[in-house]
N, C-alpha and C positions, 0 to 999 in steps of 0.2 A: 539947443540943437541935438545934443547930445540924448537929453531926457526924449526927444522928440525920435529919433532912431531908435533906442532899444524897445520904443514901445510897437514901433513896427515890425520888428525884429521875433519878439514876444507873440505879436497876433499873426504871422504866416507861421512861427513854429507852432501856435494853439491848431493853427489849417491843417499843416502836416503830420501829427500826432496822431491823427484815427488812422489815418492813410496806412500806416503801418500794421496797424492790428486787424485781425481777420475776425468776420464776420461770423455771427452765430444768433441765432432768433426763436424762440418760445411761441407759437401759433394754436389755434385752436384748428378742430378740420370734424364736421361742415360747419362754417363761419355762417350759416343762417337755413333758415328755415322757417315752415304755418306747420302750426299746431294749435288745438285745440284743449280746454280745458280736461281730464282725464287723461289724456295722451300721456307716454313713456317715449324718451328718445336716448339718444347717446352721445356726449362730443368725447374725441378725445384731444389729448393735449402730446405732441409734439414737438421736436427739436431737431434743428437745421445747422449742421455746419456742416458743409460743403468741403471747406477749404484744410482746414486747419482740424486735429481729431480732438473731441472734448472726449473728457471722463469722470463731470460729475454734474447735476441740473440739480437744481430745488424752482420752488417759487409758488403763489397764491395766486386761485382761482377767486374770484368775485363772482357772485348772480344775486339775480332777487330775492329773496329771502319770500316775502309776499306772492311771485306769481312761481317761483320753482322750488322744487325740495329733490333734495338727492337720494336716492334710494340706495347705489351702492355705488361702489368700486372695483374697478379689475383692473389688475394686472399683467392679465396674460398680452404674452407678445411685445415683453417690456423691454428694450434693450439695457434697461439696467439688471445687473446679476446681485446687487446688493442694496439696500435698501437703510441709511444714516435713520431714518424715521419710518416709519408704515405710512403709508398713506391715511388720511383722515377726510371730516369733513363736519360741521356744524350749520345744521340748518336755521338755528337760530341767530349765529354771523350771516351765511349766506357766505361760506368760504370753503374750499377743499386743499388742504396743505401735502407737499412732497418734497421730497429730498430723497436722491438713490446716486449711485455711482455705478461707473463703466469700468469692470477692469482694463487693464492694457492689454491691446493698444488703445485702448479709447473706441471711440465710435465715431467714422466720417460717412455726411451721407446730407441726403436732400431731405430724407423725412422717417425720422425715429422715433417710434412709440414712446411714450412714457406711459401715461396711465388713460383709463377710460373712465368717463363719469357718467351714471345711470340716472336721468333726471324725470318728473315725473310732473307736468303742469298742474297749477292749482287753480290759478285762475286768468283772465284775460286780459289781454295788454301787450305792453312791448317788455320782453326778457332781455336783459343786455350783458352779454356772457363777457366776461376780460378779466385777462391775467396781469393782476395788480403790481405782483412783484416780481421777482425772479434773478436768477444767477447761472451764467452756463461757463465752467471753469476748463481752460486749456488744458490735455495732458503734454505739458513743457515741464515737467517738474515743479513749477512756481506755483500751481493752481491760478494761473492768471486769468480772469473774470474778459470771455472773451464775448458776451450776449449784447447785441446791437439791437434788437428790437423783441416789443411782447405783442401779441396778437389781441384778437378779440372774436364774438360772433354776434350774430344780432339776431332773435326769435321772433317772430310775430305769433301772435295769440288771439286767435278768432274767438267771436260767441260759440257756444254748443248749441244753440237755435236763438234765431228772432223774435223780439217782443213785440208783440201787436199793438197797433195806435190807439192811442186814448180817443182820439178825437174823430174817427172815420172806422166804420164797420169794413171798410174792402184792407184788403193786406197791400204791406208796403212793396216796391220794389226791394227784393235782396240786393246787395250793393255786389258789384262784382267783385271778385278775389284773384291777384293775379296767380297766375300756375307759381306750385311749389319750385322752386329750382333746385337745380340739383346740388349734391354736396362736393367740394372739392375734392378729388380725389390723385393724392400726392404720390409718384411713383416708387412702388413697393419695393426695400430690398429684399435681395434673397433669403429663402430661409437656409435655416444651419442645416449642413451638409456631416454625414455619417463616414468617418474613414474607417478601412477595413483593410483588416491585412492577412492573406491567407499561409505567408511564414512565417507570420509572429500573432497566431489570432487572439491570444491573452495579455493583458497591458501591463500585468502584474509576474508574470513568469521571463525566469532568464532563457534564453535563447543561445546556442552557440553557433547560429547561424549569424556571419557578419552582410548580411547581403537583405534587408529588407525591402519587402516588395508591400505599396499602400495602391487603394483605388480609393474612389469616392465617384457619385453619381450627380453629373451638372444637372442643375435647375434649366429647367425651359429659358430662355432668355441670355444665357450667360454669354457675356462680353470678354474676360480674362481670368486668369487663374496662377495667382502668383503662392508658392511655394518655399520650405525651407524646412530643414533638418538642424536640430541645436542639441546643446545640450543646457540650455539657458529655458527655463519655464516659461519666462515672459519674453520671448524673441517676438518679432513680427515678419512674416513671413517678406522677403526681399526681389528673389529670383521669380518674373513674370513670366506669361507662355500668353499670347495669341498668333494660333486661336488659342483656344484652352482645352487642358489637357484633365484627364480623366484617370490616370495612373500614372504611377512614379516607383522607380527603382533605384534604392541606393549600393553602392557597391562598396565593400571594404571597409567598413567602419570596425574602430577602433573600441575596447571592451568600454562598459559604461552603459550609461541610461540616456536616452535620445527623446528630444521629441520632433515630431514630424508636424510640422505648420500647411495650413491648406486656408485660404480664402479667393471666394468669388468675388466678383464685378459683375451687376448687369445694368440696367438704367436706374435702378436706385440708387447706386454707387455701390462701392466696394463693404460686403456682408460681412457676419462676425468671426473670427478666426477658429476653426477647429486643429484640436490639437489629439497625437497620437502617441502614448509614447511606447518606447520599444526599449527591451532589456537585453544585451548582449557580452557574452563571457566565453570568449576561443581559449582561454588558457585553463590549462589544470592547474589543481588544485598544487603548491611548492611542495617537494618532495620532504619524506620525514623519518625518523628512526624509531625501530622497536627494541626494545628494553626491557632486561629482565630483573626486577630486584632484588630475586631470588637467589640469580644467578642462572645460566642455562642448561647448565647440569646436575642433578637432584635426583630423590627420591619422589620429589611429591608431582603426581599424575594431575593436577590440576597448577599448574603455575600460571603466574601473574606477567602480564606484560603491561606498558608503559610506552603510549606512543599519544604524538598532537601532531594537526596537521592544522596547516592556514591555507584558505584562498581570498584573495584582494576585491575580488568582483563580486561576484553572485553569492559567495559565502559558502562553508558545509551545509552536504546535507545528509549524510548518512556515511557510517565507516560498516565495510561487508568482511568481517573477519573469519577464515576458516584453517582449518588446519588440516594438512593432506588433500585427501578426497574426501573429509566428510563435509558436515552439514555448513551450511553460512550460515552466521550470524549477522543481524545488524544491530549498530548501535548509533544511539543519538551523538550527535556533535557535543563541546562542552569547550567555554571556556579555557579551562585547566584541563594539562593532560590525564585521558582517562586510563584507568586502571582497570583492565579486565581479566578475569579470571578465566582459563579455559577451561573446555569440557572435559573431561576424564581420556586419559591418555595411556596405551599399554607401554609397558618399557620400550626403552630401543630408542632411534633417532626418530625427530619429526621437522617438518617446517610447517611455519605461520606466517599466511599473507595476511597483510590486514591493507583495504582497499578505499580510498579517501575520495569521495563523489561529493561534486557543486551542483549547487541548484540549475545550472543549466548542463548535468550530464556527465561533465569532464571528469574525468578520474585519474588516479597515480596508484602504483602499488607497490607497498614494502615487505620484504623477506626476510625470516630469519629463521632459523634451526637451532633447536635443543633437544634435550635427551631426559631422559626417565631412566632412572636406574633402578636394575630387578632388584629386591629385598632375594635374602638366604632361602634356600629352599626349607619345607618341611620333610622331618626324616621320617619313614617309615620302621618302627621298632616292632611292631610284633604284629605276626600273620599264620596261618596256616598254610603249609607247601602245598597240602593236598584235603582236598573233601570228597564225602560222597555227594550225590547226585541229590539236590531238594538242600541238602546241608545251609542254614546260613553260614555266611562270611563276616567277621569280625577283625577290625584292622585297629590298630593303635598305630599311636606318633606322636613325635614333638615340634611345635613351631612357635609364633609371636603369642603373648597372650593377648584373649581375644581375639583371632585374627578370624577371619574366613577360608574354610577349607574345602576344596573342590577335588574329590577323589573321580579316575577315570579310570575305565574298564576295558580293558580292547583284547579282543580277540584274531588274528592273523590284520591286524595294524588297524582294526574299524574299531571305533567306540563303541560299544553296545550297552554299558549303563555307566551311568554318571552320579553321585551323592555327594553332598554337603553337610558340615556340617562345622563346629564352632568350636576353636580352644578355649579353652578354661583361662581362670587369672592367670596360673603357672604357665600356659602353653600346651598344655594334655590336652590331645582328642581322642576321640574312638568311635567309628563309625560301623554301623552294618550295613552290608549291599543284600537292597531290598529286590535286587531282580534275581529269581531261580535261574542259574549257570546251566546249559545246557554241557554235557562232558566234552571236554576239550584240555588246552592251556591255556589259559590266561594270562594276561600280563599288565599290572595298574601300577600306576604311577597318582600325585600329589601336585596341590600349588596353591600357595597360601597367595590371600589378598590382604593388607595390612586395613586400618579406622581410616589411609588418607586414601584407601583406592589404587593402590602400588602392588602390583601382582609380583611373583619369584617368580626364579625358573622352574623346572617338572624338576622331581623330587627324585629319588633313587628309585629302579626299577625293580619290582619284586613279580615275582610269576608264581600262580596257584595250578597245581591240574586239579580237575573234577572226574571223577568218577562214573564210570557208567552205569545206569541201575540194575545190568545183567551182572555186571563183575560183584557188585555190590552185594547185591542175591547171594551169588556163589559166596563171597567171602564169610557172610553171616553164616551161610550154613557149614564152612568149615569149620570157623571158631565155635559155633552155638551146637551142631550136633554132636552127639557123646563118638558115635562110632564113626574116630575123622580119616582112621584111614579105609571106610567104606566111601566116607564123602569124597576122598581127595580121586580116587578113582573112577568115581563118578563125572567131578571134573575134568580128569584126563579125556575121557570116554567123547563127552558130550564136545571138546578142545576137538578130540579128533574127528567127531562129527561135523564141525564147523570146517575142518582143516580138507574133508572129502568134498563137500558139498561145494565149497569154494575151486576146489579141480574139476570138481562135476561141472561147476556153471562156465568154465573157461571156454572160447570160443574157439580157441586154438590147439584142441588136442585133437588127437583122431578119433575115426569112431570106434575102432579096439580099447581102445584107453578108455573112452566113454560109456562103452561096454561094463568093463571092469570096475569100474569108478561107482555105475548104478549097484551094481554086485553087492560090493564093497560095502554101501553106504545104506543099502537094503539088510545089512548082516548086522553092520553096528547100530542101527535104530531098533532092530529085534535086539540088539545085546542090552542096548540102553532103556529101553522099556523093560527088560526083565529086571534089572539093577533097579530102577527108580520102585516096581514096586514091593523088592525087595526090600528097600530100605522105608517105605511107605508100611509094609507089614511089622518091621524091625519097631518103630516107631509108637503101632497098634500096639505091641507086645508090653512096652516101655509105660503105654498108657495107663497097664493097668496096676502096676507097680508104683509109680510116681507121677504127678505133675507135671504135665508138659508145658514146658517154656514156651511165651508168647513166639516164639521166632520158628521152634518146631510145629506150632498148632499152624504157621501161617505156611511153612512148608506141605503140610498134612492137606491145606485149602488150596493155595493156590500156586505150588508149584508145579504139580503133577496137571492142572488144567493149561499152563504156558507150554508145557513141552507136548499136552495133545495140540494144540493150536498150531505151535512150531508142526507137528507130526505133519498135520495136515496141510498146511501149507507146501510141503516139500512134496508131501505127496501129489497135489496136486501139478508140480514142476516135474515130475520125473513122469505122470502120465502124460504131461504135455510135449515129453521130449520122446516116448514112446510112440507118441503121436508123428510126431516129425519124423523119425526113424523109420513110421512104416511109409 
């Protein structure tokens, strides 16, 4: 009784057992067709699970070997992404072998390509296409084998023309053929769908935009459109929409890498999942310190800083370091804190930002101030107080050996020539100024730059006059002509001719005075010509007894032509003032 119970027991639980498992089926499509000997056609091979999502098929084609041969295989349009084997085939078996898998989530649907087979008749008969073997495995994590059924197709194969009878000259009737039928054709799912995002258009770049905006363009036909935003690669889109939506807006997401899930629905069922992903980093970069290992107060014009900065999201991407108002620098991110040298700095105080930017933008920026200390000045030891006119200038001094020396020239506070030049090992220099000094005073100053680029302060203040070339003139011919108290006379004379002419040209006197002035100044220019060619004769006399000095020969040439020039110049001013008079 007992034995007699469990074995009933036993056969409703064998009943109940499929009941539970869901259904999935391997089919050929078109399951028949007339063709002819040369003809080429195509089946492909297909998978059904409706119910339940699979994510990996294999299995074996069978055909005739004798009336088909396969010519190729494709691919395209496979819902598998991966492929455990390449697809094959042996015309000598008469078999085509597969095996691919479906990422996650799998693939559910009424009818999923797998592969296509290129067949090419050989000869006539009936072809009988069937999928011998096969496996379609649930995506449950267990790979559980959930294939309920293999398909098949059936070819018929016509003659390529009729044989005429042996036994009667008239021709047979041809036999009728019924119409081709057509192939079944199983409802398409959608194709894959393009997301697109106009605030996040790069999949690869960070964003500090927390707010993304996706679209994507429905297929003809579409029935639903279920969506989802993870931060999980393999999610499966959850949250539905019909009717179905065509864009989607996320708000306030948190820093990190996202990806955005989009799958359709139309009468195929539900299509493959497209995914989007998006980069985003609201936070700057954590704040950081600069550091000086030098110290921040020194001589050397180029010191060293010491700064690192982290960001948790998008990462460095550039530090913009400058100092003052001059130029920015960039430099690359590093591991370890880096060590930058800056550019050349004059004495005195400065500050250095250096500016820590993430790949999506964000920045921070850190200060700090140090100082450059002036090196001793260089001393000015030896100059002339005074030159004449054309004279070079010759300067000594002491400062660093070797150092660089930068002499400046100024006249009423403008620089007017600048020279360089270099101490010796000891620190000796000595420079010439290569610009002719027009007659004035002058006043130069010094400033040594040391080998690290460390300027002094301006040196001690010395002052030159120069000479005018009229004074100059006169004095040569006081000291160089023999008869000097005729010369010095003669400078009196010509002093007071300058000292008339100058009352004459005043605009402020009256015309009595201007009267007397021209008088005056008409008496001493006849006195002064008589003296110049007094002393021009004196000189004749001189010539024949001795050698005259280069300095009298040049008085003999061309001093007596300056003062007819002067003559006529003035003369020209005092007819002109005759003129006004009348």
């Amino acid at each position: 009784m007992f034995q007699t119970f469990s074995k009933i027991l036993i056969f409703f639980a064998f009943l109940l057992l499929p009941l539970s498992a869901k259904a999935a089926t391997l089919f050929l499509s078109p399951s028949s067709g007339t063709y002819k000997p040369g003809d080429s056609f195509s089946v492909s091979i297909y998978t059904s699970s409706a119910d339940q999502a699979m994510n990996a098929a294999s299995g074996v084609l069978s055909f005739p070997k004798d009336t088909l041969e396969v010519v190729s295989l494709s691919k395209g349009g496979s819902i598998f992404s991966l492929w455990a084997q390449e697809p094959s085939f042996s015309n000598s078996a008469g078999t085509v072998n597969f095996e691919g898998i479906v990422l996650n989530p799998g693939f559910t649907g009424g009818s999923g390509k797998i592969l296509t087979v290129n067949l090419k008749v050989k000869s006539s008969g009936t072809a009988s296409l069937r999928l011998s073997s096969g496996s379609i495995l649930a995506n449950d994590g267990l790979g559980t084998n959930i294939l309920s059924g293999l398909g098949s197709a059936q070819m018929t194969i016509v003659s390529s023309a009729l044989e005429p009878d042996q036994t009667t000259s008239e021709p047979k009737t041809p036999p009728k053929v019924s119409p081709e039928p057509k192939p079944e054709t199983p409802p398409r799912l959608p194709n894959d769908i393009d997301i697109v995002s106009f605030t996040h258009p790069d999949q690869k770049i960070w964003y500090n935009n927390n707010t993304p905006e996706f679209s994507w363009v429905l297929p003809k036909g579409t029935l639903e459109v279920r969506t989802l935003i993870t931060t999980s690669t393999g999610g499966v889109p959850t949250i539905v929409y019909s009717p179905p939506i065509s864009n989607k807006k996320v708000d306030k997401l948190d820093d990190g890498t996202y990806y955005f899930l989009v799958q359709i629905k139309t009468a195929g069922g539900w299509g493959n999942i497209a995914r989007y992903q998006v980069n985003i980093d609201t936070t700057a970069p954590e704040s950081f310190a600069i550091s000086f290992p030098q110290g921040k107060t020194g001589f050397e014009s180029q010191p060293f800083i010491l700064f690192q900065a982290t960001d948790k999201s998008s990462g460095l991407l550039t530090y913009e370091i400058k100092v003052g108002d001059g130029i920015v620098q960039n430099v690359v991110p590093a591991q370890v804190p880096i060590s930058h040298r800056l550019p050349p700095q004059k004495t005195g105080s400065h500050e250095v930002s250096v500016t820590a930017i993430d790949n999506a933008g964000n920045k921070i920026t850190s200060l700090s101030d140090f100082t450059v200390q002036a090196i001793e000045a260089p001393v000015l030891t030896f100059y002339p107080r005074e030159i004449d006119y054309g004279e070079l200038i010759r300067i000594r001094g002491t400062s660093y050996p070797n150092a660089d020396v930068q002499l400046f020239i100024q006249k009423e506070n403008l620089i007017v020539s600048q020279e360089e030049t270099k101490a010796n090992s000891l620190g000796d220099f000595s420079v010439f100024v290569t610009k002719r000094l027009h007659p004035g005073d002058y006043t130069i100053t010094a400033k040594v730059v040391d080998s690290r680029g460390v300027e002094s302060v301006d040196s001690n203040l010395i002052t030159i006059a120069v000479k005018s070339q009229f004074l100059v003139e006169i004095s040569n011919l006081i000291n160089h002509f023999p008869l000097k108290t005729l010369s010095l006379a003669l400078v009196m004379c010509l002093l007071f001719v300058m000292m008339i002419y100058t009352i004459y040209k005043g605009k402020d006197h009256v015309a009595q005075e201007r009267k007397r002035t021209k008088k005056a100044f008409e008496k001493s220019l006849k006195s002064l010509h008589a003296q110049i060619e007094d002393h021009v004769n004196t000189l004749s006399k001189i010539q024949t007894k001795r050698r005259l000095t280069p300095e009298e020969i040049m008085f003999i040439d061309n001093f007596g032509k300056k003062l007819a020039e002067l003559d006529g110049a003035l003369s020209k001013e005092i007819e002109a003032e005759k003129n006004n008079d009348e």
